[in-house]
C-alpha positions in Angstrom: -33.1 -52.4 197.6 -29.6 -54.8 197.8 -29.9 -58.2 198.0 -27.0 -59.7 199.1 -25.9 -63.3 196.8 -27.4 -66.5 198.1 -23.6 -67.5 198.7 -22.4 -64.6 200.8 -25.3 -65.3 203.2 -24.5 -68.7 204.1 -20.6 -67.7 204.3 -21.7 -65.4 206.9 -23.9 -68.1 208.5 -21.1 -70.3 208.5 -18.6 -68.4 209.8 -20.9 -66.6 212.5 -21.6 -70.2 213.6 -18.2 -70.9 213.7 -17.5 -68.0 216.2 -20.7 -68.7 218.5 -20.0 -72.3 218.7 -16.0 -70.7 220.1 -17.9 -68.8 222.2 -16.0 -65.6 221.1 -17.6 -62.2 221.0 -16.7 -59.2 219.0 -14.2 -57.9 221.8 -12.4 -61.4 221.5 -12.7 -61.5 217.8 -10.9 -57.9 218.5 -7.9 -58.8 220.6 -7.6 -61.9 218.2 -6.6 -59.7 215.2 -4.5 -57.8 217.2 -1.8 -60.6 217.6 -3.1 -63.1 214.6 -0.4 -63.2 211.7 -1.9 -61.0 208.7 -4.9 -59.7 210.9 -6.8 -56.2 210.9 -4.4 -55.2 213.6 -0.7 -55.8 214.8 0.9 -55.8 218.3 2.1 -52.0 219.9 4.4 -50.6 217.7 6.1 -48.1 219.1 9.7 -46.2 219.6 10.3 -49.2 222.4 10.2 -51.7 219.4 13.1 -49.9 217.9 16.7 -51.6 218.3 19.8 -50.0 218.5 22.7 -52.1 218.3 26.0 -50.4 219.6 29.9 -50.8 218.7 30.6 -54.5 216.8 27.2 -55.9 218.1 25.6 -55.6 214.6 28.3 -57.9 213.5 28.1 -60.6 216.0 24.1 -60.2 215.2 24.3 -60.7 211.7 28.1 -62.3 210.9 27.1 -63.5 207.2 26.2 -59.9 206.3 29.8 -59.1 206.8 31.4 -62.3 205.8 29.0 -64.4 203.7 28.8 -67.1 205.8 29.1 -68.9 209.0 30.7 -72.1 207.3 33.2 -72.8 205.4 33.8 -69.4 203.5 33.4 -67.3 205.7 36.2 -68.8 207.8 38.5 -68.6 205.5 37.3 -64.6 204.5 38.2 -63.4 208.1 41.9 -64.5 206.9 41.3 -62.6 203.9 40.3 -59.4 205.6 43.6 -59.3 207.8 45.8 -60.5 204.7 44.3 -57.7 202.7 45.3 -54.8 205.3 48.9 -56.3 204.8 48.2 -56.2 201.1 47.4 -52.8 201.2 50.6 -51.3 202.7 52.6 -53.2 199.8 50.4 -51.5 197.1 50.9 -48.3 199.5 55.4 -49.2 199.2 55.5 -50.1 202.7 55.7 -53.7 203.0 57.3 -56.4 201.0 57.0 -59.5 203.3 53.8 -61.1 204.9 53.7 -63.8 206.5 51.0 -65.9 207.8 50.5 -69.1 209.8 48.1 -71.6 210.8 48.3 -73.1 214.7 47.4 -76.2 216.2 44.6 -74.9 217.8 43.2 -73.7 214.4 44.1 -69.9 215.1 45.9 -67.9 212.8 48.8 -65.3 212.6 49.3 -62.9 210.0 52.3 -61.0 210.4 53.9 -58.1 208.1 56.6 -55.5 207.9 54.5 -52.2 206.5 54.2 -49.3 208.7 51.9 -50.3 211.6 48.6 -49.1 212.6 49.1 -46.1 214.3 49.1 -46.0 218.2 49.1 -42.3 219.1 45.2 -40.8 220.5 42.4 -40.2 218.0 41.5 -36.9 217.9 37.7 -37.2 217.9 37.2 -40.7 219.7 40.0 -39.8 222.6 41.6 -43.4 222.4 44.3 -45.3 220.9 43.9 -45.4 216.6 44.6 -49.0 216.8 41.7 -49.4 219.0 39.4 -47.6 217.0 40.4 -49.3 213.8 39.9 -52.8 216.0 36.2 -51.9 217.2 34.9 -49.0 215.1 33.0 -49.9 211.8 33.7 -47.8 208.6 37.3 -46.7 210.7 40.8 -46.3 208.6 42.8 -45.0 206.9 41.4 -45.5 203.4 38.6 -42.8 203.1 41.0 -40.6 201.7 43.3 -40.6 199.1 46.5 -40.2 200.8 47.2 -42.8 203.0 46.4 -45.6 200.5 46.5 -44.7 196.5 45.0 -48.3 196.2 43.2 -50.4 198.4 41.2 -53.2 197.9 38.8 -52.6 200.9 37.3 -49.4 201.2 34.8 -49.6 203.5 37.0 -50.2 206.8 34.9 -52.9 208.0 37.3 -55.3 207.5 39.7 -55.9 210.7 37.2 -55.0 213.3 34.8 -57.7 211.7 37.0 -60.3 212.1 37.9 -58.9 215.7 34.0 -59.2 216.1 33.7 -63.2 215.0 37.2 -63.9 217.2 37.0 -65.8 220.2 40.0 -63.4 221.2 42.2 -61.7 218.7 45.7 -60.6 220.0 47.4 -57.4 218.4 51.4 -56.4 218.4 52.2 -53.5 216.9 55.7 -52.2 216.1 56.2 -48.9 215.7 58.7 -45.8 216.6 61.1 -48.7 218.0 58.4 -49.5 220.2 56.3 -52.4 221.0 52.9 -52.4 221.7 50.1 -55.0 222.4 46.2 -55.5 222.8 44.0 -58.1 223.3 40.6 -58.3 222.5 37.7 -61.1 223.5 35.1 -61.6 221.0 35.3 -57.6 219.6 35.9 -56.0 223.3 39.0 -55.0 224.8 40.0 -57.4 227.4 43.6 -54.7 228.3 44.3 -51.5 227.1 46.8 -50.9 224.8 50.2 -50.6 226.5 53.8 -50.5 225.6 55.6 -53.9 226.2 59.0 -53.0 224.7 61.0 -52.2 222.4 62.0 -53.2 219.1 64.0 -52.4 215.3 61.1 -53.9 214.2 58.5 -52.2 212.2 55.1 -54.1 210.9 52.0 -55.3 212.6 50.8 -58.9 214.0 47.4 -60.1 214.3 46.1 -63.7 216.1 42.8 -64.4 216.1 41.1 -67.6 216.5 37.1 -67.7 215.2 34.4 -67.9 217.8 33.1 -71.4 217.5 29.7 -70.1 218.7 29.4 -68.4 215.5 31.2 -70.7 213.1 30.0 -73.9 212.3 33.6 -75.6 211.5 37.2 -74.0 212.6 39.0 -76.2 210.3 41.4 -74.1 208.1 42.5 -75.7 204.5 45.8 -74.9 204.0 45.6 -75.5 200.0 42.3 -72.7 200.3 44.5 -70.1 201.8 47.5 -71.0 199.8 45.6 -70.6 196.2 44.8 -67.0 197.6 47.9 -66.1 198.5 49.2 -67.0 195.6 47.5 -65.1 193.8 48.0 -62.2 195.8 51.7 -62.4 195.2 51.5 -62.8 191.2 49.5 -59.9 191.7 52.0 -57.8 193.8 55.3 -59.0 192.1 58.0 -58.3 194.7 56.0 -59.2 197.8 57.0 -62.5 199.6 54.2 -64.3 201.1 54.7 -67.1 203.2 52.2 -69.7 204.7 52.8 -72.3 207.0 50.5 -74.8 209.0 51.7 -76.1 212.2 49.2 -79.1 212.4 51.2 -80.9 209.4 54.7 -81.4 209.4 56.9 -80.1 206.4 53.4 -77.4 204.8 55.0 -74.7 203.9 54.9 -72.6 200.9 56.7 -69.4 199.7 55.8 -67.3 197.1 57.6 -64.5 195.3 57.4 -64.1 191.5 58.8 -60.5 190.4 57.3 -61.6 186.9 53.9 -60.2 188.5 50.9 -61.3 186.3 52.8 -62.8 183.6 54.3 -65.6 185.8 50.8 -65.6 186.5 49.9 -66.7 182.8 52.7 -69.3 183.1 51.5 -70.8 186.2 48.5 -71.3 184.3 49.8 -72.6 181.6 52.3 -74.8 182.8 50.2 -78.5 182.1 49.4 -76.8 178.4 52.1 -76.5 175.1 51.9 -73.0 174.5 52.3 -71.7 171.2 54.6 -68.4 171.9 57.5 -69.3 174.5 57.1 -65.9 176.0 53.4 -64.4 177.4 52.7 -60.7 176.1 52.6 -58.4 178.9 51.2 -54.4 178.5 50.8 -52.2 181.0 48.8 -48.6 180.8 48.2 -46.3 183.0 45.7 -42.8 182.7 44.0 -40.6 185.7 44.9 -42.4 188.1 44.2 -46.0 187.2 46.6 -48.2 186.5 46.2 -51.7 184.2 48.0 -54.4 183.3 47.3 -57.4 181.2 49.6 -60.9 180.6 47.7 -63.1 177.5 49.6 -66.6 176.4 48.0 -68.7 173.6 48.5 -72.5 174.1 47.7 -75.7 171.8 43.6 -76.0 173.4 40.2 -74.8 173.1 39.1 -73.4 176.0 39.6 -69.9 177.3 41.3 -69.1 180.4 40.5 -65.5 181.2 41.0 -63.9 184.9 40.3 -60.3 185.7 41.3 -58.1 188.8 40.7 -55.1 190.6 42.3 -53.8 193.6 43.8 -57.7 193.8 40.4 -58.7 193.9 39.0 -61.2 191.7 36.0 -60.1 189.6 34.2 -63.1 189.1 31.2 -60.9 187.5 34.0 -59.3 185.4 33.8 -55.8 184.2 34.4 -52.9 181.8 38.3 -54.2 182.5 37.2 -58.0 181.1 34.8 -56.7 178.3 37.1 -53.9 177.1 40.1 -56.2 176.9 38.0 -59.0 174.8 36.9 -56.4 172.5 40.2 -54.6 172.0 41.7 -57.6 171.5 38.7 -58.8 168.5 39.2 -55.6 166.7 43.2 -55.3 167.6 43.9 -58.8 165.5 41.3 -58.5 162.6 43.2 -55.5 162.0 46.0 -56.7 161.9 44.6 -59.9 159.7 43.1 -57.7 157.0 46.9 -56.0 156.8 48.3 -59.9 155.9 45.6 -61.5 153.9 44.7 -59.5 150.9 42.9 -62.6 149.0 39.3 -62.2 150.9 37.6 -59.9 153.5 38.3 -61.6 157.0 36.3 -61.1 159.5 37.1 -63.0 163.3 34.8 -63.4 165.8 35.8 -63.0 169.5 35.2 -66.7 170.2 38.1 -67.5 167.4 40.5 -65.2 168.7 40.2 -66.0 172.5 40.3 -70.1 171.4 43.2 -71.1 173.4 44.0 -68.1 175.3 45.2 -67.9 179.0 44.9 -64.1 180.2 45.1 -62.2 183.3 43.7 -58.5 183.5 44.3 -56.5 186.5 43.6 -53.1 187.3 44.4 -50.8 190.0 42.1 -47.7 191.2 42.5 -45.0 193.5 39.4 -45.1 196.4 38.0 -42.1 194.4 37.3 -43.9 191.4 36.7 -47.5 192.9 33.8 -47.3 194.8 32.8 -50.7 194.2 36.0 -52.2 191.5 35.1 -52.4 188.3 31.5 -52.5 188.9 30.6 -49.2 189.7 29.3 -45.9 187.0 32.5 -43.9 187.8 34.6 -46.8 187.3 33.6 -48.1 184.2 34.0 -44.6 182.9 37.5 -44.4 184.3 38.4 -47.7 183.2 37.0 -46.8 179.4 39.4 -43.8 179.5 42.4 -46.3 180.2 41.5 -48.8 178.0 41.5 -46.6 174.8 44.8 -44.9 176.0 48.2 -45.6 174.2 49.5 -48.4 175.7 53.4 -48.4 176.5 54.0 -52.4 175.6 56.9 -54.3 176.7 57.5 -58.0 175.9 59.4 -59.5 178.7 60.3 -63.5 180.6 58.1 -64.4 183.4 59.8 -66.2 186.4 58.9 -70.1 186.7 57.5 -70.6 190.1 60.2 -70.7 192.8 61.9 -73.9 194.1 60.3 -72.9 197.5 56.9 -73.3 196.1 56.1 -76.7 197.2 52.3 -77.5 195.9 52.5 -79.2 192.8 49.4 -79.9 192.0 47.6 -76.6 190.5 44.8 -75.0 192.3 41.8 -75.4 191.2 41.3 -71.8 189.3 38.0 -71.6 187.4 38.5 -72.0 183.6 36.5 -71.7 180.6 35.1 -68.9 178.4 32.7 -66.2 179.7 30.5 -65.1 178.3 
């Protein structure tokens, strides 16, 4: 026969006294479980439970899924996310100006000269294309790879997320000599799209001002957005980029540096005493994937090292940043055990990159960039480019323009990687 433990008995004398003294029976111990937190039992859970959130909803649901944050960052990424589309058509040959300025009232224009988004009828969703691409998530024009040989957002959730997050968002097109305009309120459409003129004019202009019900502060820094853009336009030498805040008198910066990524290296380098006058610039390209690299050594210690993909910065790095480090270990022992013949040398990667300023960035088509630099396909692809031939050209980088106004260099974060 069992014999239950001295010790379980008086738990269960305990605890049925406990009840008795509640005055709760078994049916009221029952409907207790079914709504107590980590009970026997759990509310109705059924297909009414089951949510389904339509159009840009999702967004407005969940904003930092999309953009972060609701502070400070991901204020400033909704800028981003328009800049990039303008971005995009440069990479693309259609655009070699973007401009982009801050208002009193803390909204923002961004304003281009690439092709426009398309205005005719989509041929599935029987509306306007640049509705769709304002209001439909995963909608554009870079799932294939025709439209855009390089983008750096694939997943054409961009625009219509920062449509979403807008307190209203106004869109002028210019297309076929024609003008057309749109306005949306917090990721609807307020008007439907509708010709207002005509124009020579060919680009596309977004306003938008962030909802202040999602975001905690609306207060753009004009020395945030202007690090960015300068960077996008070393990146994307040829492409003027302007900004310009209206709540300051006299902020304005331009930017245009056709020395690309080695006027990069320069900027970089500019408080430093480098040790060559002129930074090394290579460029390779194989299947697709193009990749260029701008390296300066100067008189310090510490290493300076950026890497991009698509324009973005990879601040996890990459095949692209562990590939150049190691090429460039085995690239100058070789050369050192050519020159010193007196005893076996043998550099580690920490002596070579002591002192070096560098910028890597690589380019991939959406096939092979599912996620830049980061992804299985990529890495492969970007292994196949790195130990191609490279075609290597020593050339001057531009100083930064007289129109560049900021003298004080961005913050850019410095230091070796490991």
């Amino acid at each position: 026969m069992f014999v239950a433990p001295r010790d379980a008995v008086l738990r269960l004398r305990k605890n049925g006294n406990r009840v008795m003294a509640a005055g709760k029976g078994d049916k009221a111990m029952e409907a207790e479980a079914q709504v107590r937190p980590g009970g026997g039992g759990v509310e109705t859970y059924d297909a009414s439970k089951i949510k389904v959130l339509e159009g840009l909803e999702a967004v407005r649901k969940r904003p930092a899924m999309y953009v972060g944050n609701t502070s400070v960052g991901g204020l400033h990424h909704l800028v981003y996310e328009v800049v990039d589309n303008s971005i995009d058509e440069s990479q693309a040959g259609f655009c070699d100006r973007i401009e982009l300025t801050i208002h009193i009232d803390n909204s923002v224009t961004v304003v281009d000269n690439g092709r426009g988004i398309p205005t005719d009828m989509h041929p599935t969703e029987k509306r306007p294309a640049a509705e769709v691409v304002m209001t439909v998530l995963h909608s554009g024009g870079k799932f294939d790879n025709d439209t855009y040989k390089v983008s750096g957002g694939l997943h054409g959730v961009g625009v219509s997320v920062v449509n979403a997050l807008s307190e209203f968002l106004d869109l002028e097109i210019w297309r076929d000599d024609k003008v057309y305009e749109m306005r949306f309120e917090r990721g609807k459409p307020v008007t439907e799209l509708r010709q207002s003129g005509t124009t020579k004019r060919r680009g596309t202009k977004v306003r938008f001002r962030p909802d202040p019900t999602v975001f905690e502060d609306l207060n753009f820094s004009f020395d945030v957005l202007s690090q960015r853009l300068r960077e996008l336009a070393f990146l994307n030498e040829g492409v003027t980029i302007i900004i310009e805040d209206e709540r300051a008198e006299n902020k304005r910066h331009e930017f245009n540096y056709k020395g690309g990524i080695a006027s990069f290296v320069e900027h970089l380098n500019k408080n430093r005493t480098p040790i060559h006058p002129k930074p090394i610039f290579m460029r390779g390209e194989r299947d697709g994937i193009l990749a260029e690299i701008a390296l300066q050594y100067n008189d310090g210690y510490n290493e300076i090292v950026f890497s991009f993909a698509n324009s973005i910065n990879t601040l996890e790095g990459g095949t692209h940043l562990s590939g150049f480090r190691s090429a460039l270990t085995r690239t100058i022992n070789s050369y050192a055990s050519k020159v010193i013949t007196k005893e076996q040398v043998a550099l580690s990667g920490d002596d070579v990159r002591e002192g070096l300023t560098a910028v890597i960035s690589v380019k991939l088509s959406s096939t092979a960039a599912p996620c830049p630099a980061s992804s299985p396909t990529a890495r492969s692809a970007i292994r196949r480019t790195r130990s191609c031939s490279w075609s290597r050209e020593t050339r001057p980088a531009d100083r930064p323009s007289r129109g560049e106004t900021g003298r004080t260099r961005p913050s850019y974060r410095s230091g070796a990687r490991s």
